[in-house]
C-alpha positions, 0 to 999 in steps of 0.5 A, a space after each residue: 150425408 156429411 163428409 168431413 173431420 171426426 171431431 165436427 161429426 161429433 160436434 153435430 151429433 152432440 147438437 141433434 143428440 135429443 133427436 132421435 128421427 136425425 141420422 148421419 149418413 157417412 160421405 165417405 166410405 172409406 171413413 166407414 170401413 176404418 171406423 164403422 159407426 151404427 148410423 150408416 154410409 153412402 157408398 158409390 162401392 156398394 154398386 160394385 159390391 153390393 152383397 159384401 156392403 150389405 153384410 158390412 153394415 148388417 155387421 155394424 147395425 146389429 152388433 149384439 147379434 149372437 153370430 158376432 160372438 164367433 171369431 168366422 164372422 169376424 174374420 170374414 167382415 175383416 176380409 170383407 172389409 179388405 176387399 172394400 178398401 182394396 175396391 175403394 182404393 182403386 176407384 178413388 183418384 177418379 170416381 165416376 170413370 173408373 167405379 163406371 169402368 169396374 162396373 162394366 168390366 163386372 158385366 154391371 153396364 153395357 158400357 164404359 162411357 162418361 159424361 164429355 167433361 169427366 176426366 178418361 181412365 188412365 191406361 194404367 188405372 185401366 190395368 188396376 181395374 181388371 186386376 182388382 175385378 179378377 182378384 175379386 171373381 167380378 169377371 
């Protein structure tokens, strides 16, 4: 899994190229979403929204598919996209409290509670959370 600039992600695929066993996995979803590669990503929003991740990657992986010729699939990734970077964008500042809050308030886990030493969600990150679930029909 690397998580780091484009140009060392190139140097080391340069360096495993003859490799055909070796993948990179993205750290960081967010570098997937804006410049999506056919090697794969590690999302903590895939727990979220596993269905629109699944159709992302499938999108990326088989891009010479004939169903990505249509103008409908594009949009519709592009929209599943937006939907991604809008859910990442709100998780982000605080990952494992507020993607935990998003998952219960989608009715995912029973509960909102963290590790003792995890920084709390904020009354207003609280607020994006339900609007970002709402927005989304996770609720």
């Amino acid at each position: 899994i690397f998580r780091g600039s484009l140009k060392r992600s190139m140097n080391y695929h340069k360096a495993v190229r003859h490799r055909r066993d070796f993948r990179f996995y993205d750290g960081d979803e967010v570098v997937f979403i804006r410049q999506p590669s056919s090697n794969g990503v590690v999302a903590g929003g895939a727990n979220l929204l596993p269905q629109a991740w699944r159709e992302i990657t499938w999108s990326c992986l088989n891009r010479y598919d004939v169903q990505q010729q249509y103008a409908d699939h594009t949009s519709q990734i592009l929209e599943l996209g937006v939907m991604v970077e809008e859910a990442y964008d709100c998780f982000s500042p605080n990952p494992a409290a507020i993607l935990k809050r998003m998952l219960h308030v989608a009715g995912v886990l029973p509960n909102a509670h963290t590790a003792s030493a995890t920084q709390p969600t904020t009354s207003s990150q609280n607020r994006l959370v339900e609007a970002v679930c709402k927005k989304y029909d996770l609720i």
